[in-house]
PQR file of N, CA, C, O and H, with PARSE charges and radii, in Angstrom:
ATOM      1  N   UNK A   1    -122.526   7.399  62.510 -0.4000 1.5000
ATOM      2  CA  UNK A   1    -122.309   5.977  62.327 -0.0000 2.0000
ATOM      3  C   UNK A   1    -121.380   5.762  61.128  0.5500 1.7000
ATOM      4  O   UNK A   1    -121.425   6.484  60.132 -0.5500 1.4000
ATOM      5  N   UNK A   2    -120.457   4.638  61.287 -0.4000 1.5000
ATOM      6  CA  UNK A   2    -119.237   4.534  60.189 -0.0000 2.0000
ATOM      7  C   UNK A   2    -120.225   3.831  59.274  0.5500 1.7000
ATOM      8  O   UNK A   2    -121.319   3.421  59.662 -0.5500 1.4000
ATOM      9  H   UNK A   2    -120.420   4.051  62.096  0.4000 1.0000
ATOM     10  N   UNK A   3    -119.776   3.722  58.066 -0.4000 1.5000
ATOM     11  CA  UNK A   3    -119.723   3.299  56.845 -0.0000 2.0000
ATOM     12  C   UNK A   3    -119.204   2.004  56.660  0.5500 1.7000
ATOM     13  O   UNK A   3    -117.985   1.839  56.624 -0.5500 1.4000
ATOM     14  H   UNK A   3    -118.887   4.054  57.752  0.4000 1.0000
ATOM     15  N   UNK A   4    -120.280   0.728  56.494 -0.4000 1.5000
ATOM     16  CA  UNK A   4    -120.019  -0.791  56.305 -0.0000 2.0000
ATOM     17  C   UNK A   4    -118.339  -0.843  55.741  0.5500 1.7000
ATOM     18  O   UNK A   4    -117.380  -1.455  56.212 -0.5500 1.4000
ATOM     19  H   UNK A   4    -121.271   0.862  56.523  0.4000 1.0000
ATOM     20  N   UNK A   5    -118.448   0.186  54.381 -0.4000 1.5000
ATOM     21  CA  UNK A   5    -117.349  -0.352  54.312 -0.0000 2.0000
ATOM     22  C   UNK A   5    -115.944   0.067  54.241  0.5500 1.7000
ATOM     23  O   UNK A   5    -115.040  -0.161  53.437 -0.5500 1.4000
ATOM     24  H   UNK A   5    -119.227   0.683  53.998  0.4000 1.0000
ATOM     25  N   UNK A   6    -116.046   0.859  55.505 -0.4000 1.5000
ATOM     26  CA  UNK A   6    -114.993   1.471  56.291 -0.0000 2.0000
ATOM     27  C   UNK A   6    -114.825   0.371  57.745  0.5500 1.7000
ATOM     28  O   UNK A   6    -114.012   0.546  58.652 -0.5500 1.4000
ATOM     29  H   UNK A   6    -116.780   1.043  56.158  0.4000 1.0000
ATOM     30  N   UNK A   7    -115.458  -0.345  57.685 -0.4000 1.5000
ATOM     31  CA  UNK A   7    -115.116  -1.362  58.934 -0.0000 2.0000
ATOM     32  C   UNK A   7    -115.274  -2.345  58.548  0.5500 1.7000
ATOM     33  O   UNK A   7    -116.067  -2.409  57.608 -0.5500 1.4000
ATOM     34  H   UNK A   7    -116.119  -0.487  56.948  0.4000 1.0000
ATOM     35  N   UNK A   8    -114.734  -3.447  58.955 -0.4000 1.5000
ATOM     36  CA  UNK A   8    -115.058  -5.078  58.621 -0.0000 2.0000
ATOM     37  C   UNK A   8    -114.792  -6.005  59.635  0.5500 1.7000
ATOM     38  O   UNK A   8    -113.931  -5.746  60.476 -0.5500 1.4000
ATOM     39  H   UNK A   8    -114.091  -3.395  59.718  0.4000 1.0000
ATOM     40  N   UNK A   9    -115.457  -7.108  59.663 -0.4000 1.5000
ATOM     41  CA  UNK A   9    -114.819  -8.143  60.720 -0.0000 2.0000
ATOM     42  C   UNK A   9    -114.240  -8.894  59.681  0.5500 1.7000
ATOM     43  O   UNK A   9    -114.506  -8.894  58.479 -0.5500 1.4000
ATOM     44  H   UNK A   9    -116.157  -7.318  58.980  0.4000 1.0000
ATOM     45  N   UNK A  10    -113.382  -9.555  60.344 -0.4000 1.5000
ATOM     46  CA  UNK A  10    -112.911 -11.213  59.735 -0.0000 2.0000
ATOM     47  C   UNK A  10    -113.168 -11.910  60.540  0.5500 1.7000
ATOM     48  O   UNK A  10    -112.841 -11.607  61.687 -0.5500 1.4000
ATOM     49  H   UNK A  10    -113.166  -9.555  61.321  0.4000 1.0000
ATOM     50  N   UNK A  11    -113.760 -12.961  60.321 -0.4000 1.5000
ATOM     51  CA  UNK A  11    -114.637 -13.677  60.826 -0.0000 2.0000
ATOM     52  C   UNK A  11    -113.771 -14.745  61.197  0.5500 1.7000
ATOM     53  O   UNK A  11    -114.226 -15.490  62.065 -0.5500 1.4000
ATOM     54  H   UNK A  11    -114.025 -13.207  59.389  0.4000 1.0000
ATOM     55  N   UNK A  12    -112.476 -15.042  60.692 -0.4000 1.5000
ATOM     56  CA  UNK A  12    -111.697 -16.254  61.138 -0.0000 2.0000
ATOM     57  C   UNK A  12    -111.015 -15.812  62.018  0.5500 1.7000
ATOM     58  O   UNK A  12    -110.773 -16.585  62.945 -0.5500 1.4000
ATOM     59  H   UNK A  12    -112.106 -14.437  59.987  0.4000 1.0000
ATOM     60  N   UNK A  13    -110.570 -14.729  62.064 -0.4000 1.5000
ATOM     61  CA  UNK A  13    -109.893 -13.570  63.106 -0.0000 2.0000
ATOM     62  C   UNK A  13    -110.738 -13.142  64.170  0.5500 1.7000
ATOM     63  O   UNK A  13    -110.409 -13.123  65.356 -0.5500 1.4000
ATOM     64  H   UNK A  13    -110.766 -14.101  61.311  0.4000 1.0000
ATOM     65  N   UNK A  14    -111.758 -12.825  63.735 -0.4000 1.5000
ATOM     66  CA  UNK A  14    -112.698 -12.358  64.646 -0.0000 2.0000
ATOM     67  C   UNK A  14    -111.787 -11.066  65.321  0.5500 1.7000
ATOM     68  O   UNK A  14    -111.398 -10.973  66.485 -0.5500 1.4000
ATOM     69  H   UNK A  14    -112.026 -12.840  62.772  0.4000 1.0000
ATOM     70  N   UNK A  15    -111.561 -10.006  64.074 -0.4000 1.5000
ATOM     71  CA  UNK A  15    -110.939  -8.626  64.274 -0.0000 2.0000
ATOM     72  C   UNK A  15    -111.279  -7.787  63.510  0.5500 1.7000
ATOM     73  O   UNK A  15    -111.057  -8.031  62.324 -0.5500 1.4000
ATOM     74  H   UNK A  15    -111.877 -10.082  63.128  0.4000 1.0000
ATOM     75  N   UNK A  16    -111.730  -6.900  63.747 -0.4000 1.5000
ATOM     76  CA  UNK A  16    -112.259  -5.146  63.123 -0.0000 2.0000
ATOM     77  C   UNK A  16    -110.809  -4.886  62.541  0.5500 1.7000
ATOM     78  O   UNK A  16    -109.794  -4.920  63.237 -0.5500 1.4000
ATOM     79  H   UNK A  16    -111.910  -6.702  64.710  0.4000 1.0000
ATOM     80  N   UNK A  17    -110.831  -4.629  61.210 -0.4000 1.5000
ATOM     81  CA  UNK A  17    -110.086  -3.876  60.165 -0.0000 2.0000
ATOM     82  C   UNK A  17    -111.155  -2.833  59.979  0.5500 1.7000
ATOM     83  O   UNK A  17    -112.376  -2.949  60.080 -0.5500 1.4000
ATOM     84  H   UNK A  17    -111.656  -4.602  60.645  0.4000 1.0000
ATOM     85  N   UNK A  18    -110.221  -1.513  59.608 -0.4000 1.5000
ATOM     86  CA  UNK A  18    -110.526   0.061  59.844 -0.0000 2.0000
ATOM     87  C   UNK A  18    -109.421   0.034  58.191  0.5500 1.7000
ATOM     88  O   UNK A  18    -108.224  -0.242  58.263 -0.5500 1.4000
ATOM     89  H   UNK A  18    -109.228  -1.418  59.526  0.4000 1.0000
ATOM     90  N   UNK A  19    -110.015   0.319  57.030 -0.4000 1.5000
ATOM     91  CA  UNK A  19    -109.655   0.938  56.097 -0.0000 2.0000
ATOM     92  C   UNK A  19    -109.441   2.410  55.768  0.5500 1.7000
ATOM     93  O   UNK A  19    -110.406   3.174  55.765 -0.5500 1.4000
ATOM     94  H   UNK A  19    -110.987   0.543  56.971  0.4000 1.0000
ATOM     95  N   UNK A  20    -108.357   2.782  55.525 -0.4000 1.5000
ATOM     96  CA  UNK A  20    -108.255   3.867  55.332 -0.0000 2.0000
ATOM     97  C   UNK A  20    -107.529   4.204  53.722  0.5500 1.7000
ATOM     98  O   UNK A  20    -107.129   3.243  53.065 -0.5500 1.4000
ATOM     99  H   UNK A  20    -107.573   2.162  55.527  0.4000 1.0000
ATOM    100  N   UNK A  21    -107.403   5.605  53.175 -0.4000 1.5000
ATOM    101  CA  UNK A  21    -106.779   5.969  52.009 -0.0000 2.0000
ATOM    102  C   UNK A  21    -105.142   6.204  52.947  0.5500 1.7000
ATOM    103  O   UNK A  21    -104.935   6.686  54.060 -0.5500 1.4000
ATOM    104  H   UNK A  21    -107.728   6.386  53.709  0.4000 1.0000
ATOM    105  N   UNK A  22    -104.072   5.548  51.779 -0.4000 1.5000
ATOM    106  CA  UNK A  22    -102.779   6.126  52.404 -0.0000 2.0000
ATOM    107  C   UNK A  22    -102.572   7.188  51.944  0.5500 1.7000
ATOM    108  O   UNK A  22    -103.034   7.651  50.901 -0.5500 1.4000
ATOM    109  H   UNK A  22    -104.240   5.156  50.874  0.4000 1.0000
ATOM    110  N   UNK A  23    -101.660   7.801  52.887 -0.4000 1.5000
ATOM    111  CA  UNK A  23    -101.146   9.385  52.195 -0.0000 2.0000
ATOM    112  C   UNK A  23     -99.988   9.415  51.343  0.5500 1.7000
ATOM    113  O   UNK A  23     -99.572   8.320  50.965 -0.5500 1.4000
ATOM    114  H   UNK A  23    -101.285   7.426  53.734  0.4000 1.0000
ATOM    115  N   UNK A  24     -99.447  10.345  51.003 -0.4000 1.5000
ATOM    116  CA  UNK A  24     -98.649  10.380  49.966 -0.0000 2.0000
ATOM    117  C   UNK A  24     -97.360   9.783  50.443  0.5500 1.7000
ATOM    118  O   UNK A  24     -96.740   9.105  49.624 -0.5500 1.4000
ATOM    119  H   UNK A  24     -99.785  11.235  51.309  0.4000 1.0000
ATOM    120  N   UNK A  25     -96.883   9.928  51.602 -0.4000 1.5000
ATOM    121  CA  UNK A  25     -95.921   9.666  52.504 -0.0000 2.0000
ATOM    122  C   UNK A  25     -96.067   8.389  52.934  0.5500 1.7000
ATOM    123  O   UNK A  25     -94.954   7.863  52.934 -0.5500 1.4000
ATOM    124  H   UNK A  25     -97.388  10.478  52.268  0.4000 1.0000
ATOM    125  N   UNK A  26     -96.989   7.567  53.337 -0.4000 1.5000
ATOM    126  CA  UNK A  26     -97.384   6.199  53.213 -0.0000 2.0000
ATOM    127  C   UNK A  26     -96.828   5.313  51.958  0.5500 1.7000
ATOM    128  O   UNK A  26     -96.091   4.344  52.143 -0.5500 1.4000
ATOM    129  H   UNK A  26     -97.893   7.994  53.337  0.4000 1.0000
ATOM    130  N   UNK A  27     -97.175   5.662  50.898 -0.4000 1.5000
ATOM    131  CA  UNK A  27     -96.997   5.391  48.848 -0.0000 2.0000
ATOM    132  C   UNK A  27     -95.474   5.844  49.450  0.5500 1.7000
ATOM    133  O   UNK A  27     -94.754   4.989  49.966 -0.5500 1.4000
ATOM    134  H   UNK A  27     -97.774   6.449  50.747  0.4000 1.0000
ATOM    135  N   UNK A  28     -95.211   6.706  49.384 -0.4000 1.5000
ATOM    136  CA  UNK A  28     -93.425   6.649  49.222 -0.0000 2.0000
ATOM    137  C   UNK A  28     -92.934   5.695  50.078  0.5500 1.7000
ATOM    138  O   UNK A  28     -92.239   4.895  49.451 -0.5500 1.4000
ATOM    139  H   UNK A  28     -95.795   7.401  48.965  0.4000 1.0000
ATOM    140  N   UNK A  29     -93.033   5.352  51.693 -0.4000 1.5000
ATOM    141  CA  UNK A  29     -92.609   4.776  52.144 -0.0000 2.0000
ATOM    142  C   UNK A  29     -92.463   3.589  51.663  0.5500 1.7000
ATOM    143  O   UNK A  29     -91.404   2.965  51.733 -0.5500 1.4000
ATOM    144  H   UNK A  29     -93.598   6.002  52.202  0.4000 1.0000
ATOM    145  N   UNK A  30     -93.546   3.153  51.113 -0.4000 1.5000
ATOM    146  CA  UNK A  30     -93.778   1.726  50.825 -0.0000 2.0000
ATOM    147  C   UNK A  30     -93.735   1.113  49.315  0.5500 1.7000
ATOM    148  O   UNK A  30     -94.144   0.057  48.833 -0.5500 1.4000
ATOM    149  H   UNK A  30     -94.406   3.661  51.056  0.4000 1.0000
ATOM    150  N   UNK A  31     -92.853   2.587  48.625 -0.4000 1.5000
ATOM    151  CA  UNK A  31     -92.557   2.345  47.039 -0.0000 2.0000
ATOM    152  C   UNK A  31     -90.723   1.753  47.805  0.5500 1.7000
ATOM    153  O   UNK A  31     -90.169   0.672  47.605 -0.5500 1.4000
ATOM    154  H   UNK A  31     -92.521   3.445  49.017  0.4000 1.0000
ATOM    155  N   UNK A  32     -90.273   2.811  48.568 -0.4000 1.5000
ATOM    156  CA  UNK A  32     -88.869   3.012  49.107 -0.0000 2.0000
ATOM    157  C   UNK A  32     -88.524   1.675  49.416  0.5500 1.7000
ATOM    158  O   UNK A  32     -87.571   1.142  48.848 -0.5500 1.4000
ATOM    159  H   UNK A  32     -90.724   3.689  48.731  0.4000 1.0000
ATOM    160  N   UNK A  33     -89.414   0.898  50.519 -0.4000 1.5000
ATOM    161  CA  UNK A  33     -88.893  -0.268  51.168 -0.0000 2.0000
ATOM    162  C   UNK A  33     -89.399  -1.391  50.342  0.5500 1.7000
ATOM    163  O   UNK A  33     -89.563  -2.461  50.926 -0.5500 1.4000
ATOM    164  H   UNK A  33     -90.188   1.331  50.980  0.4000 1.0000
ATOM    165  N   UNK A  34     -89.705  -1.312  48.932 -0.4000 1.5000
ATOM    166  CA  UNK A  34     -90.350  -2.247  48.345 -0.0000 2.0000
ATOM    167  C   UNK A  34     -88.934  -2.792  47.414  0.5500 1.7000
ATOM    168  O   UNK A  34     -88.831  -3.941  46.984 -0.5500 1.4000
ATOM    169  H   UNK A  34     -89.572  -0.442  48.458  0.4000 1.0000
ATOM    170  N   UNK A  35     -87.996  -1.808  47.237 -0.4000 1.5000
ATOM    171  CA  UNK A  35     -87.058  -1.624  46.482 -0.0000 2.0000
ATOM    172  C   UNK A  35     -85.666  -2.718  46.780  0.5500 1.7000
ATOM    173  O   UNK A  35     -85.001  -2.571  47.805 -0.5500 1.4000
ATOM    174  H   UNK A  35     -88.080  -0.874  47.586  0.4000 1.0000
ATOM    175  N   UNK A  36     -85.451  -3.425  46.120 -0.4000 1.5000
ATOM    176  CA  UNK A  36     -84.612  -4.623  46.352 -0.0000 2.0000
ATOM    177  C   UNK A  36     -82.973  -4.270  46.478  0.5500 1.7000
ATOM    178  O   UNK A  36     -82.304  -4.288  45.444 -0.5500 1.4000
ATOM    179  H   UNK A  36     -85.992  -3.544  45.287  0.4000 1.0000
ATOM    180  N   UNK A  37     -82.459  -4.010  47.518 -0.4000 1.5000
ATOM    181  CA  UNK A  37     -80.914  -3.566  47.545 -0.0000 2.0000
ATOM    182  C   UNK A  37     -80.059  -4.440  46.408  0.5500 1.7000
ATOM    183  O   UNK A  37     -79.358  -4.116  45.450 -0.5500 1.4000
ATOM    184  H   UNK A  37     -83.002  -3.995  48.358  0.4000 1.0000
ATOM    185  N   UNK A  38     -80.426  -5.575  46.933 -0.4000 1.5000
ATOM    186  CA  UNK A  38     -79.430  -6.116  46.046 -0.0000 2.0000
ATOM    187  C   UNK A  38     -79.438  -5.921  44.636  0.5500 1.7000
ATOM    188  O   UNK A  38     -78.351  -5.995  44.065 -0.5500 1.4000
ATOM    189  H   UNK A  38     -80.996  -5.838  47.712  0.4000 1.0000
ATOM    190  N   UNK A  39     -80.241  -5.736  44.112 -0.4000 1.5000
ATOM    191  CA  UNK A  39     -80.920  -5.127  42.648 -0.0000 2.0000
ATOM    192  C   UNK A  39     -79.807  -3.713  42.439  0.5500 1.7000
ATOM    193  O   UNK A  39     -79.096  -3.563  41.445 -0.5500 1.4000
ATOM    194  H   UNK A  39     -81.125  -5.675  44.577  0.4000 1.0000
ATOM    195  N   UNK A  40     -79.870  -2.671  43.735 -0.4000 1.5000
ATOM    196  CA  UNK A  40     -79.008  -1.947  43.389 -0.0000 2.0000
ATOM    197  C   UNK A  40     -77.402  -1.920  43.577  0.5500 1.7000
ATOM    198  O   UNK A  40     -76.541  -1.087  43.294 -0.5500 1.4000
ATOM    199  H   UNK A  40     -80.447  -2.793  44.542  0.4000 1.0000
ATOM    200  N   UNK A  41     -77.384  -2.929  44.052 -0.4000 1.5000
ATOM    201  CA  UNK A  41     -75.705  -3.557  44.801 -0.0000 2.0000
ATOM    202  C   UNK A  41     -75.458  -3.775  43.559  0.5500 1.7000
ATOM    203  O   UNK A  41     -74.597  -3.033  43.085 -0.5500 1.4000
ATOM    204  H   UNK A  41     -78.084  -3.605  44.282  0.4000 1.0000
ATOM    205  N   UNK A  42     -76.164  -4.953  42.485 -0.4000 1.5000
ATOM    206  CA  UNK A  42     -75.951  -5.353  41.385 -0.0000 2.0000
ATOM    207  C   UNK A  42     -75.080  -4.496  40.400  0.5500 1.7000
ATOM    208  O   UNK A  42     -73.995  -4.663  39.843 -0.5500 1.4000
ATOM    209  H   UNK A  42     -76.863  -5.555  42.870  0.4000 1.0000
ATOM    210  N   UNK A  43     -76.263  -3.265  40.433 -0.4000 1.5000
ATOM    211  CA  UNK A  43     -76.494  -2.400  39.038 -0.0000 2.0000
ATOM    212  C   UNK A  43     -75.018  -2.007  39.267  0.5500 1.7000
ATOM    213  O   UNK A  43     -74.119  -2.003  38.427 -0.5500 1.4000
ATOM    214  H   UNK A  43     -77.144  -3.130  40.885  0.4000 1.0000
ATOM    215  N   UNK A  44     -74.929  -1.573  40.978 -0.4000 1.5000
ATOM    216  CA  UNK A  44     -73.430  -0.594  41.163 -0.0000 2.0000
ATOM    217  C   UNK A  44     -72.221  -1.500  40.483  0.5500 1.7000
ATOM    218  O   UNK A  44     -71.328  -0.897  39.887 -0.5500 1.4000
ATOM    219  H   UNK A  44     -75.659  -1.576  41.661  0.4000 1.0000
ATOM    220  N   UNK A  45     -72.187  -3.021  40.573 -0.4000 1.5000
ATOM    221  CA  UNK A  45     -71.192  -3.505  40.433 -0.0000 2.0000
ATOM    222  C   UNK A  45     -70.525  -3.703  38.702  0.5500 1.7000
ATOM    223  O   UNK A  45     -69.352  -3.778  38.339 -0.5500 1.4000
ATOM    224  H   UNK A  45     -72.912  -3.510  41.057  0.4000 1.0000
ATOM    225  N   UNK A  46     -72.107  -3.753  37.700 -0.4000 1.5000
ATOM    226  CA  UNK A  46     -72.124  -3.633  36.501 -0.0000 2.0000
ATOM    227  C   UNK A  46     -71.502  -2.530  36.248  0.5500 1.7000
ATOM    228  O   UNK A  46     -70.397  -2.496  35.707 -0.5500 1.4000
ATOM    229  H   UNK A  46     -73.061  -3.692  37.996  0.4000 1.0000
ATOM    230  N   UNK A  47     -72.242  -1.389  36.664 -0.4000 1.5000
ATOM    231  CA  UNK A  47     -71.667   0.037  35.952 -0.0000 2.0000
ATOM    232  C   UNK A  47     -70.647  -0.175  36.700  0.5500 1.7000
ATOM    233  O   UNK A  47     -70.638  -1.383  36.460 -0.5500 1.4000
ATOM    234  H   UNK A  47     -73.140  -1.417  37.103  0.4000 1.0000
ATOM    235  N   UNK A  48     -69.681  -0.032  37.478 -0.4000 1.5000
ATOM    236  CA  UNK A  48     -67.924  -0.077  38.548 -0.0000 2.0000
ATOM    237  C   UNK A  48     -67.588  -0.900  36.888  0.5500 1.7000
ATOM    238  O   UNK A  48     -66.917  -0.252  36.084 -0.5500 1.4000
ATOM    239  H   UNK A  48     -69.688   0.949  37.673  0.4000 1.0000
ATOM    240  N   UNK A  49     -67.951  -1.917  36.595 -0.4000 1.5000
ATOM    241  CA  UNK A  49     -66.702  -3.156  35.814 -0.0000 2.0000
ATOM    242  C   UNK A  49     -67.404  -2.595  34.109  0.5500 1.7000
ATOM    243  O   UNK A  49     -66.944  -3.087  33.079 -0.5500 1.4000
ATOM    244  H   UNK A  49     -68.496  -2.444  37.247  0.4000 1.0000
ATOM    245  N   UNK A  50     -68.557  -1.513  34.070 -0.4000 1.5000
ATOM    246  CA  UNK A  50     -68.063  -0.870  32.829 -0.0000 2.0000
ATOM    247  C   UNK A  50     -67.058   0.258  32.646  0.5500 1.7000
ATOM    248  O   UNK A  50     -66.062   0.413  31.940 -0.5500 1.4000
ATOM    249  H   UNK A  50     -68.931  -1.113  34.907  0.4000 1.0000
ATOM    250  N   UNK A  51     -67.494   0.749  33.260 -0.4000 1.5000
ATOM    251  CA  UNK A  51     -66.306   1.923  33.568 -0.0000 2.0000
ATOM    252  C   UNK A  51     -65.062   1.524  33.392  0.5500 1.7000
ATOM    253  O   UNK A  51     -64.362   1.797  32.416 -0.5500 1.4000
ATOM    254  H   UNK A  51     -68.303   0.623  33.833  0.4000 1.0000
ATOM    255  N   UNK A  52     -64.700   0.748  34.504 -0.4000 1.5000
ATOM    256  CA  UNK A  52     -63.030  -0.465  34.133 -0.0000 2.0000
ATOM    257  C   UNK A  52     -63.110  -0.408  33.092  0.5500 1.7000
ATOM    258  O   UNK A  52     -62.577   0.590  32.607 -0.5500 1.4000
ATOM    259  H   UNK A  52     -65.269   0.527  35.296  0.4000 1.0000
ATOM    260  N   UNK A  53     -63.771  -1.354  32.135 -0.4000 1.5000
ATOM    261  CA  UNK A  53     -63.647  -1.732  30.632 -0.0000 2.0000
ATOM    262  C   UNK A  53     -63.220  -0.543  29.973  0.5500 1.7000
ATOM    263  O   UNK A  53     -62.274  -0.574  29.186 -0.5500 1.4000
ATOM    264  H   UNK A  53     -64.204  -2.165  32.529  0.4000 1.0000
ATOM    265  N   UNK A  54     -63.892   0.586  30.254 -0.4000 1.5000
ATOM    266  CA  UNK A  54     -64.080   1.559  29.337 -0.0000 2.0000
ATOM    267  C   UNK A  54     -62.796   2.287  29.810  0.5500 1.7000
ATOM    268  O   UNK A  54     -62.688   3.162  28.951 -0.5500 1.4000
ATOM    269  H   UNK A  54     -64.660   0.611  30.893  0.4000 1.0000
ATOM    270  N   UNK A  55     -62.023   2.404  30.449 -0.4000 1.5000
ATOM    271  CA  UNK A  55     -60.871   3.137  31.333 -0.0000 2.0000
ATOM    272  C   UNK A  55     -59.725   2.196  30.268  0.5500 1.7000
ATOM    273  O   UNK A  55     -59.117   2.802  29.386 -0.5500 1.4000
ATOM    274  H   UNK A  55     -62.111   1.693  31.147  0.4000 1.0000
ATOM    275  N   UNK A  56     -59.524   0.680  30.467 -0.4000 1.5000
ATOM    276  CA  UNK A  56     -59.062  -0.423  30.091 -0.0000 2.0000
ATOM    277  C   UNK A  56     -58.861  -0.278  28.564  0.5500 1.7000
ATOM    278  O   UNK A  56     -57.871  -0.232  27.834 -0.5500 1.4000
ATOM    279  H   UNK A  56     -60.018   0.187  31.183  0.4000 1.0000
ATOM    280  N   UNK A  57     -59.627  -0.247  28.457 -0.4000 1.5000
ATOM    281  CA  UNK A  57     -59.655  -0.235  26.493 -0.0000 2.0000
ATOM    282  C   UNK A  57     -59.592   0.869  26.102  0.5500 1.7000
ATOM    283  O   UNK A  57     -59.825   0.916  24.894 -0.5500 1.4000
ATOM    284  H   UNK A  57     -60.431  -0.285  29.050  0.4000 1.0000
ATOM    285  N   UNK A  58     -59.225   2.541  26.881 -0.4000 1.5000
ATOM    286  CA  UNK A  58     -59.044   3.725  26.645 -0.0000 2.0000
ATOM    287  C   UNK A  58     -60.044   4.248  25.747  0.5500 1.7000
ATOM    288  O   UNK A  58     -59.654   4.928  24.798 -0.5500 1.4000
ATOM    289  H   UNK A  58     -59.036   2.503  27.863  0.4000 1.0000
ATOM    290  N   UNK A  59     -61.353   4.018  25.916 -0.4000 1.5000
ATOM    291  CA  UNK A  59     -62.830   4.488  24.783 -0.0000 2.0000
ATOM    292  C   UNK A  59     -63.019   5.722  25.464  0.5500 1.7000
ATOM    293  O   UNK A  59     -63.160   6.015  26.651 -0.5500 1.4000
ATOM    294  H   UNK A  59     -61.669   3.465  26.687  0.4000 1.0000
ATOM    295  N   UNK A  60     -62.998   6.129  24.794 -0.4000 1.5000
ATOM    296  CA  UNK A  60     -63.684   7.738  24.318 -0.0000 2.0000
ATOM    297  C   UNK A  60     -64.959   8.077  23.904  0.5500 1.7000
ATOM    298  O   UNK A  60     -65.182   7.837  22.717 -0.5500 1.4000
ATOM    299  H   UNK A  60     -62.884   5.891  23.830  0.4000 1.0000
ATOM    300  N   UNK A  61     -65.822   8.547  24.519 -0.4000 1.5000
ATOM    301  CA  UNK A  61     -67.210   8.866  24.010 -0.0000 2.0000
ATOM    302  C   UNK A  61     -68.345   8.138  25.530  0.5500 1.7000
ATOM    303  O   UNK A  61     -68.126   7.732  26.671 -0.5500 1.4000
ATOM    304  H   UNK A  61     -65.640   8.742  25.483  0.4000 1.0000
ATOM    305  N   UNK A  62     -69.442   8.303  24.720 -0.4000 1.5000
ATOM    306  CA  UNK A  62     -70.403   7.779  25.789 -0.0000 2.0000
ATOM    307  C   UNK A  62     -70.920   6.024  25.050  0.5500 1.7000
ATOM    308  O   UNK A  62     -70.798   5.408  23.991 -0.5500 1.4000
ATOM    309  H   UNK A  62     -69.621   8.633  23.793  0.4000 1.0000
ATOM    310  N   UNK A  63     -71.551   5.824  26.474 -0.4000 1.5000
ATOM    311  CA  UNK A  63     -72.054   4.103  25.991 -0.0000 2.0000
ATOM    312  C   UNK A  63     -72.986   3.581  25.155  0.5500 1.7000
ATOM    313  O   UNK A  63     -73.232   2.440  24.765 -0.5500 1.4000
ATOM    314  H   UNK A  63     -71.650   6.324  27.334  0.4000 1.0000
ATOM    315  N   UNK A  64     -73.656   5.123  24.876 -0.4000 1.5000
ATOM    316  CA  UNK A  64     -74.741   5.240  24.268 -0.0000 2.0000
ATOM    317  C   UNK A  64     -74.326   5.000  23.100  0.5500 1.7000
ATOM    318  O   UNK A  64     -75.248   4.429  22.518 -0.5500 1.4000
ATOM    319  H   UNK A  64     -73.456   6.050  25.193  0.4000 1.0000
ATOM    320  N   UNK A  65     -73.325   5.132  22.329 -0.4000 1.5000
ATOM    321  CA  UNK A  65     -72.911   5.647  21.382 -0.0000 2.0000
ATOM    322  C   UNK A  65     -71.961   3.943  20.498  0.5500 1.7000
ATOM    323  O   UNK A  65     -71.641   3.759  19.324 -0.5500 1.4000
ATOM    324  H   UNK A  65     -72.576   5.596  22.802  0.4000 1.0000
ATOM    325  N   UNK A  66     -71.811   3.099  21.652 -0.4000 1.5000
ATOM    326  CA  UNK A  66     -71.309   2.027  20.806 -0.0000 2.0000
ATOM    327  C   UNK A  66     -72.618   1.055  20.296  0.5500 1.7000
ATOM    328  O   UNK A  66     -73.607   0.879  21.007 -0.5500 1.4000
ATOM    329  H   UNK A  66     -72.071   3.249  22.606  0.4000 1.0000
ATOM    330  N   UNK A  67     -72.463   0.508  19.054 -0.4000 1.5000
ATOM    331  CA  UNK A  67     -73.294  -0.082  17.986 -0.0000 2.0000
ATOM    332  C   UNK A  67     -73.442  -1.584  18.305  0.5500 1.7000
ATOM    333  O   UNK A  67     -73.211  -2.139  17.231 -0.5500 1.4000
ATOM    334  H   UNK A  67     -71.659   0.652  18.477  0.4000 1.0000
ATOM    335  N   UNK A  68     -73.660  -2.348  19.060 -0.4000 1.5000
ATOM    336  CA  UNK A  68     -73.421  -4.000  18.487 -0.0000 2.0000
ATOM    337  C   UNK A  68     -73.769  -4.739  17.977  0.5500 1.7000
ATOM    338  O   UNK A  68     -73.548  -5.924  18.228 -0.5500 1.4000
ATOM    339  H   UNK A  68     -73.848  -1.897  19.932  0.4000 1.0000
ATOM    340  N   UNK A  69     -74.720  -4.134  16.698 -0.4000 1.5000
ATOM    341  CA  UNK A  69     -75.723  -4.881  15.779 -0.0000 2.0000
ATOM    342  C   UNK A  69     -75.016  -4.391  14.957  0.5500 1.7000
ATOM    343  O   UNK A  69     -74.656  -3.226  14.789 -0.5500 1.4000
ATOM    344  H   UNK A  69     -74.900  -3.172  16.495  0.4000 1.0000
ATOM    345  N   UNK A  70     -74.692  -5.821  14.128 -0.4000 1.5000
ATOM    346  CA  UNK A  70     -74.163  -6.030  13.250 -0.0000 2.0000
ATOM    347  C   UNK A  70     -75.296  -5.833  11.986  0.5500 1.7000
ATOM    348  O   UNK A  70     -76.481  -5.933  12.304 -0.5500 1.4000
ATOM    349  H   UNK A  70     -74.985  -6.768  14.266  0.4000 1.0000
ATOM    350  N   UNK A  71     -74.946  -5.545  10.511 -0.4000 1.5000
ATOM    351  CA  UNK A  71     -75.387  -5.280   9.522 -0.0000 2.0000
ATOM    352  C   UNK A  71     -75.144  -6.405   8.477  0.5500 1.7000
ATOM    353  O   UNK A  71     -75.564  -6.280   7.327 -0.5500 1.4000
ATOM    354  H   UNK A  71     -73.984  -5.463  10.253  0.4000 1.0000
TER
END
């Protein structure tokens, strides 16, 4: 016999939900498609028009490395 609370009705539904643990492959899938493209369309277009800048203004070094706090 299952375990109360491995089964449930919904009572407005009047439908058996079956809980289960997801697998690891489940969690990735659903970290993957949780992930907002345009978020990364964005990022691509920022870093593309730093690069320019940095090509543009002929800088040398990494980005890490410029200061913009002033003293």
């Amino acid at each position: 016999m299952q375990d109360n609370k491995d089964k449930r009705l919904c009572k407005k539904l009047k439908v058996n939900f079956i809980y289960k643990k997801p697998t690891d492959d489940d969690l990735r899938n659903l970290i993957d498609s949780s992930q907002c493209k345009n978020t990364d369309y964005s990022t691509l277009n920022w870093i593309r028009a730093l690069e320019k800048f940095i090509s543009d203004v002929n800088y040398h070094g990494l980005i890490e490395e410029v200061d913009t706090k002033r003293n």
